[in-house]
N, C-alpha and C positions, 0 to 999 in steps of 0.2 A: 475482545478476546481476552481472557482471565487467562493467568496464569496456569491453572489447572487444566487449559483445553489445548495447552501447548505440545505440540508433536514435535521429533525430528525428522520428520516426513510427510511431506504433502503433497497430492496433485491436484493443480489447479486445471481445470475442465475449461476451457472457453476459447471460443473462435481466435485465432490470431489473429494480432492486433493491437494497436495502441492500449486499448483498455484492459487485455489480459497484462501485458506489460504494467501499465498501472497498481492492477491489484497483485502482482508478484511483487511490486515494490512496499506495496503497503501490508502484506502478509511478512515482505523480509523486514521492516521496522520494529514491525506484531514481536518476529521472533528476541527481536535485538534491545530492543526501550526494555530497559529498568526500573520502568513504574509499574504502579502494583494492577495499573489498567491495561495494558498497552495495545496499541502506541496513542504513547502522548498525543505527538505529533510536534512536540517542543523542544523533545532534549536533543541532543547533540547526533544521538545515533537515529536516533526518526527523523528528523533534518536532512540529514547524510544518505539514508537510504532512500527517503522518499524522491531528493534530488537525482538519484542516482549515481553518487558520487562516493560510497562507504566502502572502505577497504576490505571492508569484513564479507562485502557481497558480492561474488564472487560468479560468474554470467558463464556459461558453459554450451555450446551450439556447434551447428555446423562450422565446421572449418573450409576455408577456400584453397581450390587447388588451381592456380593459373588466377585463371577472370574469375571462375565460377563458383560457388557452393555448390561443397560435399552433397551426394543425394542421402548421405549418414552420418550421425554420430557414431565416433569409431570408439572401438574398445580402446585405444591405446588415451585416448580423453579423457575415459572416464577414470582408467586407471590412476591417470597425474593427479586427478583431481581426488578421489579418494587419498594419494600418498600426502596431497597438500592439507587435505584434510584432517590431518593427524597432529600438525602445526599447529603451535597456540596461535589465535586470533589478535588481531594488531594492536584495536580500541577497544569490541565490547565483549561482550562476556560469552559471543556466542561467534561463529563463522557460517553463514546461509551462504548456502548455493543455488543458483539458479538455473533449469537446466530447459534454456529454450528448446521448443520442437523437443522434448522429451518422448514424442510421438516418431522421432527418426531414428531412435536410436537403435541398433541391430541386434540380433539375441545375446551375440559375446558382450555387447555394451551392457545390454541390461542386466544380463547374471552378473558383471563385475560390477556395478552397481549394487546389485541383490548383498552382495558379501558387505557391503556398507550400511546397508538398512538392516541387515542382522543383526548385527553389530556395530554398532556407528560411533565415532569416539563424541565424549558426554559434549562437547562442546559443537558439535556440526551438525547443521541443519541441511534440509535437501529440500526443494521444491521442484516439482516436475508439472513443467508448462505443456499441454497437452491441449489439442481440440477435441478428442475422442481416444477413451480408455482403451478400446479395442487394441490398438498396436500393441500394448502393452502386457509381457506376459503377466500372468493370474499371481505370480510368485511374488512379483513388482509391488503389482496394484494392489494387493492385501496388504501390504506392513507402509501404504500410505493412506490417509486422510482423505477421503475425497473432497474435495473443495470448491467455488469455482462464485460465480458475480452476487451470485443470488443466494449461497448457500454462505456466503461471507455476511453479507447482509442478515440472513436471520440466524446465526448463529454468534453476530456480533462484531467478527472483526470490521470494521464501519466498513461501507463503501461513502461514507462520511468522515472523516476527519473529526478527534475531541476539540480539535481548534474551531471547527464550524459547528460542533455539537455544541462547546461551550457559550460561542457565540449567541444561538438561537435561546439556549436555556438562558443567557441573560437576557437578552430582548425579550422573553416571556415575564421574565417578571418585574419589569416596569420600574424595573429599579435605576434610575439613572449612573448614582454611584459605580455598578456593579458591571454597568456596561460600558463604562469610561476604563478600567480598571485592566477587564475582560481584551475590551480592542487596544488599549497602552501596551498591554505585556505582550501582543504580536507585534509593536511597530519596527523588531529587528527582524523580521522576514525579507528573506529575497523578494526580491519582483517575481519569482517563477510561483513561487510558495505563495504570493500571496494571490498571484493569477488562480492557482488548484482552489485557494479557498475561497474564493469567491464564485467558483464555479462550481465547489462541494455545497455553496449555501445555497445556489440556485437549486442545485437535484436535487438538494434534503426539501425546501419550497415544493418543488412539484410533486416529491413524493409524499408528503401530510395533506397536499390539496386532494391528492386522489387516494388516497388512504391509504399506504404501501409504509407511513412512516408513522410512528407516533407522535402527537400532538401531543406540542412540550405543553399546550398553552397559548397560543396563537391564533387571534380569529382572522377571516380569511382577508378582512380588509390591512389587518398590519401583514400576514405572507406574500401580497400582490406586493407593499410598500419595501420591502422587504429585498424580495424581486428585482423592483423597479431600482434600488439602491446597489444592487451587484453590478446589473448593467452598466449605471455608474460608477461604479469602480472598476471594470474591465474599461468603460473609455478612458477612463482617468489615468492607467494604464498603458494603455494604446499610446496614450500622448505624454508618456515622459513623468508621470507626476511621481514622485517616490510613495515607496510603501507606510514610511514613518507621516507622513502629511493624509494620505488615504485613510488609515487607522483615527488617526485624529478628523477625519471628515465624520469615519461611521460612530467616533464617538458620541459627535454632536447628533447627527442626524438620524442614527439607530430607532428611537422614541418619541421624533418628531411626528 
């Protein structure tokens, strides 16, 4: 996702679920990274948000009354959350909001909403998590982005990771140097971060077997090897080994 395809408004389309969550988180990094690609996936606020831990990203949903969840998002939420949105942001240069079930929200919610996407102050973002546009008035749904698993994927913002992109571009090109280098400068990732990326290097693997992804460069006997090398690092994983020693495995073993 370039710089120049960046909105302050989005609706991400897709089934609830762990994976919509995912890519609201990698859409809020999109909006937050300060490189001239984003996201990284390296600097401090892609780290931050893709963890789910960025003060700058700010989760918006049903509220509980008692046991239960609201069967709505209420106008009086969304208004807070517009007045907070007016607030300079903590760390980065921007403040994303996330507005789960953005499909619950009720017609006062969404017109007070509406008055923020008209006008939205320069530094706040809004992403509206939805399974199906319909709920959503017509007013809403025009002044955002339609978005959603697939529509990320071929317009760019990765459903890959450039930590796994850069990855596989090294391993394609045989260069041993570049791939020592490539996996050294992750060896400071969390265990969670390093778990996602090895599991981004799997789906990017299945996706250039079946052609969904572009072939950096890779014939299909090093994607199996490839493959077979993530699943070892999710065991390696599983059983306690740190992230700085796993890096240093796929150093050696990347081009073996």
């Amino acid at each position: 996702m370039t710089e120049k395809r960046l909105s302050h408004a989005y609706m991400l389309l897709a089934p609830e679920g762990p994976a919509r969550d995912e890519a609201a988180r990698r859409l809020a990094a999109a909006l937050l990274c300060p490189a001239a690609e984003p996201p990284c996936g390296i600097c401090r606020d892609c780290r931050k948000a893709l963890t789910g831990v960025h003060p700058d990203v700010i989760h918006v949903g049903r509220e509980r009354s008692d046991k239960d969840l609201r069967r709505e998002i209420l106008v009086g939420q969304v208004r807070a959350m517009t007045a907070d949105a007016v607030l300079a942001p903590n760390e980065a240069a921007r403040k994303v909001y996330i507005i789960d079930e953005a499909d619950r929200m009720n017609d006062r919610a969404q017109n007070a909403l509406l008055k923020a996407l008209e006008d939205p102050p320069g530094h706040a973002c809004f992403i509206l998590c939805a399974a199906s546009a319909d709920a959503l008035l017509p007013t809403v749904r025009s002044r955002c982005v339609r978005t959603g698993e697939e529509t990320l994927r071929r317009d760019g913002a990765p459903a890959l990771t450039d930590l796994a992109r850069a990855y596989l571009e090294a391993a394609a090109s045989g260069d041993m140097t570049q791939v020592a280098l490539c996996c050294m400068s992750r060896a400071k990732l969390s265990r969670e971060e390093t778990e996602a990326f090895a599991r981004e290097v799997k789906a990017a693997v299945c996706d250039i077997l079946c052609g969904r992804l572009e072939d950096p460069g890779l014939d299909r006997e090093r994607l199996f090897r490839l493959d077979a090398l993530m699943d070892k690092t999710q065991d390696y994983l599983r059983h306690n080994v740190q992230p700085k020693q796993i890096f240093g495995l796929l150093a050696v073993e990347t081009l073996r």
